[in-house]
C-alpha positions as CSV (number, residue, x, y, z in Angstrom):
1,X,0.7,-7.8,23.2
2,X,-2.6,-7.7,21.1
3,X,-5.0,-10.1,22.5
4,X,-6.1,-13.2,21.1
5,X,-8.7,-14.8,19.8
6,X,-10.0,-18.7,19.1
7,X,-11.7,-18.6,15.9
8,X,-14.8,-19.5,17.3
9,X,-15.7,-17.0,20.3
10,X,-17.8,-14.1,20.2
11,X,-15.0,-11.6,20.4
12,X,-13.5,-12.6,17.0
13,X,-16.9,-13.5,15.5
14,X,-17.5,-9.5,16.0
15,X,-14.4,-8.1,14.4
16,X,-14.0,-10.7,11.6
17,X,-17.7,-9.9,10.9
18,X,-16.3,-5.9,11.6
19,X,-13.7,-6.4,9.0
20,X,-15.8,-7.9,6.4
21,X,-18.3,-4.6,6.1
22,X,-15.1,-2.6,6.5
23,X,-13.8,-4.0,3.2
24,X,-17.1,-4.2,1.5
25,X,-18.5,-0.6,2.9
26,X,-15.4,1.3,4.3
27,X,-16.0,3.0,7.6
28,X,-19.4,4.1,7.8
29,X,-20.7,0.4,7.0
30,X,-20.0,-0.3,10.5
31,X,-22.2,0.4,12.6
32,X,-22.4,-1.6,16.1
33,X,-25.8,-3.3,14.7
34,X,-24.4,-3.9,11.6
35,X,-21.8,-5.8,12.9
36,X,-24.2,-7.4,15.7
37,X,-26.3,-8.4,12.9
38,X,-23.5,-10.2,10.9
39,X,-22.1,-11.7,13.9
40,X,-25.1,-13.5,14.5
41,X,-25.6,-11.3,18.1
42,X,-27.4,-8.7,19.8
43,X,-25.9,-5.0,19.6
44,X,-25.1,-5.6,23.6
45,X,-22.1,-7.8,23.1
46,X,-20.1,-5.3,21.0
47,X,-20.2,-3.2,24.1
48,X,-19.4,-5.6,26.5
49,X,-16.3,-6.8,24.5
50,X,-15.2,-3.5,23.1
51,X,-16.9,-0.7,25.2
52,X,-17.7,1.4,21.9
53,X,-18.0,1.5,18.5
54,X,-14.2,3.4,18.4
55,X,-13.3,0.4,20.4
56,X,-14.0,-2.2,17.9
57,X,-12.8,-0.3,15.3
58,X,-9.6,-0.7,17.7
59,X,-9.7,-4.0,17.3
60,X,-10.2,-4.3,13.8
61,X,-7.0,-2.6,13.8
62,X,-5.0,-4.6,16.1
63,X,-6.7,-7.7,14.1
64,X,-5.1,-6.2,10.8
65,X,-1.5,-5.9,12.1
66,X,-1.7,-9.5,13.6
67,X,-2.5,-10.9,10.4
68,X,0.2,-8.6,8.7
69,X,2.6,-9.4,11.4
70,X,2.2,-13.1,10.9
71,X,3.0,-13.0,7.1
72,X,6.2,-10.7,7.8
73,X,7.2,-13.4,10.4
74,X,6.5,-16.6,7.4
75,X,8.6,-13.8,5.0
76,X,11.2,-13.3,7.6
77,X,11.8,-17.3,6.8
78,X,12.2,-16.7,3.7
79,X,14.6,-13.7,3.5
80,X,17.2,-13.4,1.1
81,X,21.2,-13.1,2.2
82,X,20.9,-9.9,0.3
83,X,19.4,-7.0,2.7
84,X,18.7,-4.7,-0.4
85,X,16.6,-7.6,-1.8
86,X,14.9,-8.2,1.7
87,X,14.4,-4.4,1.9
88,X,12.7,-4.9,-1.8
89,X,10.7,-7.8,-0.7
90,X,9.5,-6.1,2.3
91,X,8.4,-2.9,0.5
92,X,6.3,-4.8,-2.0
93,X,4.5,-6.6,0.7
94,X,3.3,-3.8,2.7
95,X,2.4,-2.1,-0.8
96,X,0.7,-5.3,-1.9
97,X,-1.3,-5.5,1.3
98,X,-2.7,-1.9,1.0
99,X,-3.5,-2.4,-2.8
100,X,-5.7,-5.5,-2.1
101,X,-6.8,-4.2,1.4
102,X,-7.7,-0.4,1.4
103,X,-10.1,0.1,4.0
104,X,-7.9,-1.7,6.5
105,X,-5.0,-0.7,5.4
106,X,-6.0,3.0,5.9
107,X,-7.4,2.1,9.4
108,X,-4.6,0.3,10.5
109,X,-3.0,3.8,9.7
110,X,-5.4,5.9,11.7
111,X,-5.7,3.7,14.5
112,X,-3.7,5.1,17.9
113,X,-4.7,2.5,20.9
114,X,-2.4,1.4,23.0
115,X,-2.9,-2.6,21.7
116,X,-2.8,-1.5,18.0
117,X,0.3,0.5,19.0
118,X,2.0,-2.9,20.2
119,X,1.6,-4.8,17.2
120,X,2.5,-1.5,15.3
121,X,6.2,-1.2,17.7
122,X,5.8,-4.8,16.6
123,X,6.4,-4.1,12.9
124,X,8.5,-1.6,13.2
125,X,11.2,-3.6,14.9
126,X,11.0,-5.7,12.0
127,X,11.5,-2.7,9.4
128,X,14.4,-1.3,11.8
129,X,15.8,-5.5,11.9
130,X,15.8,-4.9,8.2
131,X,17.5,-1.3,8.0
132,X,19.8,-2.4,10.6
133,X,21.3,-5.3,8.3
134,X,21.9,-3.2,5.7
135,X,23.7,-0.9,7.7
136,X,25.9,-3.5,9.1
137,X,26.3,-4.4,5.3
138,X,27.8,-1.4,4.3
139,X,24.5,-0.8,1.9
140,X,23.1,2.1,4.0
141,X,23.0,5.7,2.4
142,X,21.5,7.9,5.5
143,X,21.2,7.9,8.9
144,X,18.6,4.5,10.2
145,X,16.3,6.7,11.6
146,X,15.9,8.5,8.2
147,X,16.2,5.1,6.1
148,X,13.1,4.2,8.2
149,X,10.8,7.1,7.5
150,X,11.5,7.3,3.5
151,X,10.4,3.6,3.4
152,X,7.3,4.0,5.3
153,X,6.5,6.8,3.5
154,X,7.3,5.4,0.0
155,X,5.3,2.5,0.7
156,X,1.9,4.8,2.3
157,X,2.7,7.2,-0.3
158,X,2.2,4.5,-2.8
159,X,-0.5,3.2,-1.7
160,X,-2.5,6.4,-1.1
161,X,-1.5,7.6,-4.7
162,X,-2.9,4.1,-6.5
163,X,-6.6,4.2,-5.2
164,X,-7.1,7.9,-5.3
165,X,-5.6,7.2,-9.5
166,X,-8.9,6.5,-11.4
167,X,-8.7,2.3,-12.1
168,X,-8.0,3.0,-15.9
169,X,-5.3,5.4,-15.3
170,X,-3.5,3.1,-12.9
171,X,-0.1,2.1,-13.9
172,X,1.8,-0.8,-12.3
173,X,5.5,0.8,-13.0
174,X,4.5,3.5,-10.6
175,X,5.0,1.1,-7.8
176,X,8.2,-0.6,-9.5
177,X,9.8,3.1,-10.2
178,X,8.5,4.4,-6.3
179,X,10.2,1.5,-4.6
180,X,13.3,1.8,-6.6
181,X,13.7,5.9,-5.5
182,X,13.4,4.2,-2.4
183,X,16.2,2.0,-2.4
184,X,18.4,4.3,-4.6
185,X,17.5,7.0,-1.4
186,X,18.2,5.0,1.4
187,X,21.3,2.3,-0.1
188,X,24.0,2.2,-2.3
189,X,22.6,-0.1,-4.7
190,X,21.9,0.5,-8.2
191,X,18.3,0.6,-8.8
192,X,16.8,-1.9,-11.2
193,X,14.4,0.9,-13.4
194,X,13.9,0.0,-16.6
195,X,15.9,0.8,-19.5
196,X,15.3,4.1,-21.2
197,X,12.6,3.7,-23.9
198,X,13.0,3.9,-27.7
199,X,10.5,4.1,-30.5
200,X,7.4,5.8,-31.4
201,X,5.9,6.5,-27.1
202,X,8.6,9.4,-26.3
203,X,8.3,11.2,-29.4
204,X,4.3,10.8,-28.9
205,X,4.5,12.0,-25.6
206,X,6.5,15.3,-26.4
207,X,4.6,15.6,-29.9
208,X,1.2,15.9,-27.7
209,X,2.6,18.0,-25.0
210,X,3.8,20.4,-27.7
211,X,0.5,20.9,-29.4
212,X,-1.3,24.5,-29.1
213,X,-4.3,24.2,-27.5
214,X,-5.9,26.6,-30.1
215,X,-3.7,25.8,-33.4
216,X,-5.5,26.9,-36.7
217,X,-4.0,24.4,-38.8
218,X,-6.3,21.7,-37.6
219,X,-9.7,21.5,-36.7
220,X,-11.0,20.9,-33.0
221,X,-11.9,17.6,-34.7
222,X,-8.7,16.6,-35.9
223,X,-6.7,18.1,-33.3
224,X,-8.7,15.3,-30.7
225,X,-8.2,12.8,-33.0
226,X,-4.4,13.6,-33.0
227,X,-4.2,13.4,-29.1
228,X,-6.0,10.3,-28.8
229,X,-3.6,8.6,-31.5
230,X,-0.5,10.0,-29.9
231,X,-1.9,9.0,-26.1
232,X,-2.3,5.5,-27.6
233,X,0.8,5.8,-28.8
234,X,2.6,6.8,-25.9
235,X,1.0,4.5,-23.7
236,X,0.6,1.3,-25.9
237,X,4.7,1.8,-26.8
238,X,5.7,2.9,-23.4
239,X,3.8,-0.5,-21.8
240,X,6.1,-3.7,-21.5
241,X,4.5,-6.7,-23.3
242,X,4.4,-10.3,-21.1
């Protein structure tokens, strides 16, 4: 089991003041006297509580999946009767905790110690609890084992995709249309994509993938001016309105 902490001793001083230059700096923000330094100690104590810099990386880890594991536990109290909704419920939170936590996320991925492996089993027997259910419900499509591996990779796959996507080409339905391959891959359910589009956005979009990159009838002026109408066009249209 991961060890733990009171909120006020030196051990988790150093890895919540490890996690905070994590998130603000990624990887190379920290250093053991960085850390020290935020902690409020010497460089000295993060070797005699973690042996290296690799080891309070460790940690940090270990740190991330307790928290994570915590909030699966409070959404485990909260599960629907439905396991296809659960299985929805408990894509969108691992997805929602890499969006808003990259840096963690990704070493929480990376991380292969022994304690971060516990709380990692840890998880896992929560996504297998959930695949199991909907096997015993009659919802399951492949073999458990299988169901298992396309949802973690669905939601890492996700995840990875959005932040290496430029922030003003990043597009919320991926995540809605990803998970719902998911489920129509692993269950029998219907997935709940949205309705094929009308209007102006799919003519736009095959209008601008149809144009010659060198056509004479228009200038290279008006031809730019044509692509950005039609992106706008096949974007604007193609967007749901709140």
């Amino acid at each position: 089991m991961p060890i733990r902490d009171t909120p006020d001793s030196p051990r988790h001083r150093i890895i919540e003041a490890a996690v905070e230059l994590l998130e603000s700096g990624g990887p190379d923000a920290v250093s053991t006297r960085a850390v020290a330094a935020a902690a409020g100690m010497q460089p000295p104590a993060i070797y005699r509580h973690f042996g290296d810099k690799e080891g309070l990386l460790q940690a940090v880890a270990e740190h991330g999946y307790a928290q994570f594991l915590e909030s699966k536990h409070a959404q485990l109290d909260l599960a629907p009767e439905d396991p296809v909704e659960e299985l929805r419920r408990g894509w969108d939170m691992v997805v929602e905790f890499g969006v808003s936590r990259p840096e963690l996320f990704a070493l929480m991925n990376r991380a292969t110690g022994s304690g971060t492996d516990a709380a990692h089993r840890a998880g896992l027997e929560i996504l297998r609890g959930r695949v199991r259910r909907l096997a015993a419900s009659g919802w399951l499509r492949v073999d458990e084992d299988l169901a298992a591996q396309i949802i973690q990779a669905t939601g890492q796959g996700g995840v990875t995709t959005w932040h290496a996507t430029p922030a003003e080409r990043r597009n919320p339905a991926l995540l809605t249309i990803l998970r719902e391959s998911m489920v129509a891959a692993v269950t029998r359910a219907e997935p709940t994509v949205p309705a094929a589009e009308s209007g102006p956005a799919p003519a736009a979009r095959a209008l601008r993938a149809a144009l010659p990159d060198d056509a004479d009838v228009l200038s290279e002026a008006e031809q730019r001016l044509l692509r950005e109408w039609l992106t706008r066009l096949a974007a604007d249209c193609g967007t749901p309105q709140a």
